[in-house]
C-alpha positions in Angstrom: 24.2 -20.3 -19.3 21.4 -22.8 -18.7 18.5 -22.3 -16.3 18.1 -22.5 -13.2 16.0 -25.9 -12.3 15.1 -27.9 -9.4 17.7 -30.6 -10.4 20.1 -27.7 -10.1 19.5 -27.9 -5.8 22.3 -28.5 -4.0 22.2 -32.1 -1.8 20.6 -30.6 1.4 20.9 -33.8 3.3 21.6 -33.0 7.4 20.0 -29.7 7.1 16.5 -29.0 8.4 13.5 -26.5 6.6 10.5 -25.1 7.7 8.5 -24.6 5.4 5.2 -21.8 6.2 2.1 -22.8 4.0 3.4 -25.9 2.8 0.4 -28.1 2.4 -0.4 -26.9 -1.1 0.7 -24.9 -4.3 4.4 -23.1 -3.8 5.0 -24.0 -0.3 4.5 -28.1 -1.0 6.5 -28.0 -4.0 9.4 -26.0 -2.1 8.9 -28.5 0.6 8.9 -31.9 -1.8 12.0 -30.8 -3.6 14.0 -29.8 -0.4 12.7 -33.0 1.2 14.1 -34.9 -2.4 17.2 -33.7 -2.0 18.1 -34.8 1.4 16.7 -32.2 3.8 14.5 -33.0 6.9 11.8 -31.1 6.3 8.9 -29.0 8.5 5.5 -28.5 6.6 4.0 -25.7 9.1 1.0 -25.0 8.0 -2.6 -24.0 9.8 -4.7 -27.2 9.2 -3.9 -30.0 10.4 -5.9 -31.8 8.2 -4.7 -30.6 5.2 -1.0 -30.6 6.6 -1.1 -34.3 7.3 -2.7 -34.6 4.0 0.1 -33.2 2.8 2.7 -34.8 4.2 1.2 -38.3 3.0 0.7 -37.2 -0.8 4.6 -35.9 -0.1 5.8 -39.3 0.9 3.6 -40.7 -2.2 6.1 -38.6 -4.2 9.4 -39.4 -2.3 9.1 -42.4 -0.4 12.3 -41.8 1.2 11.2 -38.1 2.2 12.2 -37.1 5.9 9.1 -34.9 6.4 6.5 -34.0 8.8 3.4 -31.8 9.7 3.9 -29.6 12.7 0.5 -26.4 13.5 1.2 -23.0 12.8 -1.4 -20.3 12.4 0.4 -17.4 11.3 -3.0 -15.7 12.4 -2.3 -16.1 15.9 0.3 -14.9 17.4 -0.3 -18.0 20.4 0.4 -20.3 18.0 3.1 -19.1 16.3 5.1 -19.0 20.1 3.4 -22.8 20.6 5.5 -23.9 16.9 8.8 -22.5 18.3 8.7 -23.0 21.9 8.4 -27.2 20.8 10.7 -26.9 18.4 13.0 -29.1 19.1 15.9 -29.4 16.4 19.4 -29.2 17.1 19.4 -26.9 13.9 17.3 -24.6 11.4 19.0 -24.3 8.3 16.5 -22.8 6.5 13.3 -20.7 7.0 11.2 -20.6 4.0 8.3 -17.5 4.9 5.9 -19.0 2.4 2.7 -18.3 3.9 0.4 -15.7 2.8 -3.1 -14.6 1.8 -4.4 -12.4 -0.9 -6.6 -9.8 -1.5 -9.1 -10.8 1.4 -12.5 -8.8 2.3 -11.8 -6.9 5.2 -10.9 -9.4 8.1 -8.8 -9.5 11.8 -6.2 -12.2 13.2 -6.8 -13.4 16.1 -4.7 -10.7 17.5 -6.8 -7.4 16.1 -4.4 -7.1 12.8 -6.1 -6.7 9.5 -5.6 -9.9 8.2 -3.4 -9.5 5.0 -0.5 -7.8 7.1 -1.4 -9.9 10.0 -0.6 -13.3 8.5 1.5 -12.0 5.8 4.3 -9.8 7.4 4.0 -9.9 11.1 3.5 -13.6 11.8 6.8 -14.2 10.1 8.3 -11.5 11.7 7.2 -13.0 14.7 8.2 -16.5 13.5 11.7 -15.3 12.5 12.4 -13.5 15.7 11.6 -16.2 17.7 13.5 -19.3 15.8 16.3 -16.9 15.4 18.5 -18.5 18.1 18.4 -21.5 16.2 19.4 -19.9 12.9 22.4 -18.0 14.7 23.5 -21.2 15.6 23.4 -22.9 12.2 26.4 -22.5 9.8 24.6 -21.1 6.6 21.6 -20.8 7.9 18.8 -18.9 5.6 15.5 -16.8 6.0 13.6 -16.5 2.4 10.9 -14.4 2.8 7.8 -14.8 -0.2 6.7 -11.4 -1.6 5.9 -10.3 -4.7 6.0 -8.1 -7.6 2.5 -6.5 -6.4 4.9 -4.6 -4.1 4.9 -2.3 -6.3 1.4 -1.1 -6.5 1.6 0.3 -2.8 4.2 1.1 0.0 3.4 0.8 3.2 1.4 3.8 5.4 3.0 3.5 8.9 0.4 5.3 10.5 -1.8 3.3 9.2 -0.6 -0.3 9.0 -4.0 -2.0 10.0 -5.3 -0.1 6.8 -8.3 1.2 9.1 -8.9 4.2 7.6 -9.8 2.9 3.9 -9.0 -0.4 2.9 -8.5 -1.4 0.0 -7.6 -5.4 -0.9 -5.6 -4.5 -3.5 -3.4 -2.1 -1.5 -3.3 -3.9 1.6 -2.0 -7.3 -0.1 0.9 -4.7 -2.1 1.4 -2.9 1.4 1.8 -6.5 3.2 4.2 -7.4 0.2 6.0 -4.4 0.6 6.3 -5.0 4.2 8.0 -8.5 3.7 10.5 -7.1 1.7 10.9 -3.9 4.0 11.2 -6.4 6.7 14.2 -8.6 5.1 16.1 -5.5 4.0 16.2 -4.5 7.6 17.0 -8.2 8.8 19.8 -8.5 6.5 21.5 -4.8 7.8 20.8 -6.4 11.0 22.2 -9.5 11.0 25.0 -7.9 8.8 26.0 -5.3 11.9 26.1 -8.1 14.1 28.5 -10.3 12.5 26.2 -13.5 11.2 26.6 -15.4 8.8 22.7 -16.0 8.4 21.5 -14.4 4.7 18.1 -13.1 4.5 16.6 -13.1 1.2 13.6 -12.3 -0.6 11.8 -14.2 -3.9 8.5 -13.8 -5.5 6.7 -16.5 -8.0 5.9 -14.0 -10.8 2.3 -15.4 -11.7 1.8 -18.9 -10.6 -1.1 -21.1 -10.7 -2.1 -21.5 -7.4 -5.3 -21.5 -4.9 -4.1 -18.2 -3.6 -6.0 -16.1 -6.0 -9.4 -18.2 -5.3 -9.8 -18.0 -2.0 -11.5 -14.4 -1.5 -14.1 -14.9 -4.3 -15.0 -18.2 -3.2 -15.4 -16.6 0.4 -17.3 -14.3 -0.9 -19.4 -16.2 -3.3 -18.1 -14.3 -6.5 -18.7 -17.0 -8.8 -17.7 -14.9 -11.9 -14.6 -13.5 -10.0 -13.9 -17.0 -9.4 -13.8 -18.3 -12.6 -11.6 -15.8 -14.3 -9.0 -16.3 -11.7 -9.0 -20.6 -12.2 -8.5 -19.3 -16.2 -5.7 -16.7 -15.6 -4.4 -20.0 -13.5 -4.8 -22.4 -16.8 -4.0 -20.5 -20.0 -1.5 -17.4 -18.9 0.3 -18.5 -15.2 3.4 -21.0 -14.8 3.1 -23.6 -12.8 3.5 -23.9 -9.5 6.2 -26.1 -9.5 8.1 -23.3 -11.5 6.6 -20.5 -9.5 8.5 -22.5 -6.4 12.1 -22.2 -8.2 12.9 -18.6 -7.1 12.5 -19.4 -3.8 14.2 -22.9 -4.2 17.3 -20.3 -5.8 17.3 -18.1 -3.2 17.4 -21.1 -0.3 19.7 -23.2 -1.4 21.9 -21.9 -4.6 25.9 -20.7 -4.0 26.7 -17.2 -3.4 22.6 -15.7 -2.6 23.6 -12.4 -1.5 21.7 -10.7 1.6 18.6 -8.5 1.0 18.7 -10.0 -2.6 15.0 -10.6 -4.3 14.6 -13.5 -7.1 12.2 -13.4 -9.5 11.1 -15.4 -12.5 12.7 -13.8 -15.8 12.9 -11.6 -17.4 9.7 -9.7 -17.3 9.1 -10.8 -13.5 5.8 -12.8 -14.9 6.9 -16.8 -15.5 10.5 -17.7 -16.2 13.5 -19.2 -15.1 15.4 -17.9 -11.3 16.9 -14.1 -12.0 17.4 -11.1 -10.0 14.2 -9.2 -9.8 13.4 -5.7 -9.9 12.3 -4.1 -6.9 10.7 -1.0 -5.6 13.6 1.8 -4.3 10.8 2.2 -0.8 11.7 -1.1 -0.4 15.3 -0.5 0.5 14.4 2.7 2.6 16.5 2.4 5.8 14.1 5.0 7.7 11.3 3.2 6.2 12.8 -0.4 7.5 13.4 0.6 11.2 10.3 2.3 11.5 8.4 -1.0 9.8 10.6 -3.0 12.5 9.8 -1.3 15.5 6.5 -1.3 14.7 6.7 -4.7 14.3 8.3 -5.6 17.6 5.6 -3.3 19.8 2.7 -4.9 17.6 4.0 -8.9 18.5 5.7 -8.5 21.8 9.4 -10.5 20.0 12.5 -9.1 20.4 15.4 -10.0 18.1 17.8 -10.9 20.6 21.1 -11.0 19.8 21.1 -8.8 16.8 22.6 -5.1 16.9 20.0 -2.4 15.6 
């Protein structure tokens, strides 16, 4: 059987993404190839200079691309209820939970959360609970959630979530990547109790070159931790157009089952679209509801309309 590739995406045209993160490295590649196939694409991302920026070097690359910037900080928990109260599509067909941050010295959102599981699990939490309506209402509708094979380095500590007793970046970024798989396992028992035909899935990149890994040394000033992340990026990691297929699989190929988790094959590290190994905590049922009630007293969003 051949690989997977991006010319193996369905036609998407009439269906509408958001894409979280999408103004650079796996999120703008997952938005450019749903916007070449048709789709009407959202690039929610934080900046808005970097977003429109984004959106222009898009339509350099499909001129016919149906694609605009719309501001989300994932950080803020006011923003992410600005993005969906103006959303105004008749239709969400797919939510692509791109967004994240790595391995960050010690920092808060804007709402008190250690950063890493701030911006990483409960702003999409918050994000999917809140477009939810609109997903309900979309015939194949899907939520792909970005994790990663990290996971497995750490489950989560629910009585410590914030990591305030002893953080460590490591550990909270596996914790926070735990959680977003936690989180769709318990989304797709949800939705599955309740009758919907909405699939929640999960993909990681395996090791993808991307500015993700720069961005704590370079806030730090580690120059040499700096420079052996940009050469892991260029001699050992795929790129990021093929770190972007698992999640390209998991939105849009036939027959994705619910609480699935795509990987790059077959050691999980670079590789064509295959099922991925996962943690067992991260199909814990006790673990999941405790994660989501957490969640829901943490961000003040309901899921409305699903059975728990």
């Amino acid at each position: 059987m051949a690989a997977w590739t991006a010319n193996d995406i369905p036609d998407q045209s009439g269906r509408t993404a958001v894409v979280t993160g999408a103004n650079s490295g796996l999120g703008y590649v997952t938005a450019r190839e749903l916007a070449r196939r048709g789709a009407h694409v959202i690039l929610a991302c934080r900046s808005a200079e970097r977003g429109v920026a984004a959106v222009d070097r898009l339509l350099g690359e499909v001129p016919d691309a149906d694609a605009e910037f719309r501001a989300l900080d994932l950080g803020d928990l006011a923003s992410v209820r600005q993005f969906t109260a103006a959303y105004d599509s008749a239709r969400l067909d797919l939510l692509i939970n791109n967004a994240g941050v790595m391995a960050l010295p010690y920092r808060r959102t804007a709402d008190g959360f250690e950063t890493q599981f701030g911006v990483n699990h409960l702003g999409h939490f918050a994000l999917t609970g809140l477009l939810l309506p609109r997903l309900l209402e979309t015939s194949g509708a899907r939520v792909v959630t970005v994790s990663s094979g990290l996971h497995a380095l750490a489950n989560i500590d629910i009585g410590d979530l914030n990591s305030e007793r002893n953080y460590r970046r490591w550990v909270a970024y596996s914790r926070s990547k735990t959680a977003n798989l936690l989180f769709v396992h318990e989304l797709a028992r949800r939705l599955a109790l309740s009758g919907a035909e909405t699939v929640a899935a999960a993909a990681h990149p395996g090791y993808a070159s991307t500015n993700l890994t720069n961005v704590a040394p370079r806030m730090e000033g580690r120059k040499g931790a700096e420079r052996f992340m940009q050469l892991g990026n260029r001699f050992i990691a795929q790129s990021a157009a093929a770190g972007a297929l698992p999640t390209l699989y998991a939105a849009t190929a036939p027959g994705v089952r619910p609480d699935s988790f795509t990987g790059p094959g077959p050691l999980g590290f670079r590789g064509a679209p295959t099922r991925s190994w996962r943690a067992k905590w991260t199909r814990d049922d006790v673990a999941g509801e405790r994660l989501w009630a957490a969640s829901e007293g943490l961000t003040g969003v309901r899921y409305e309309g699903l059975k728990g």
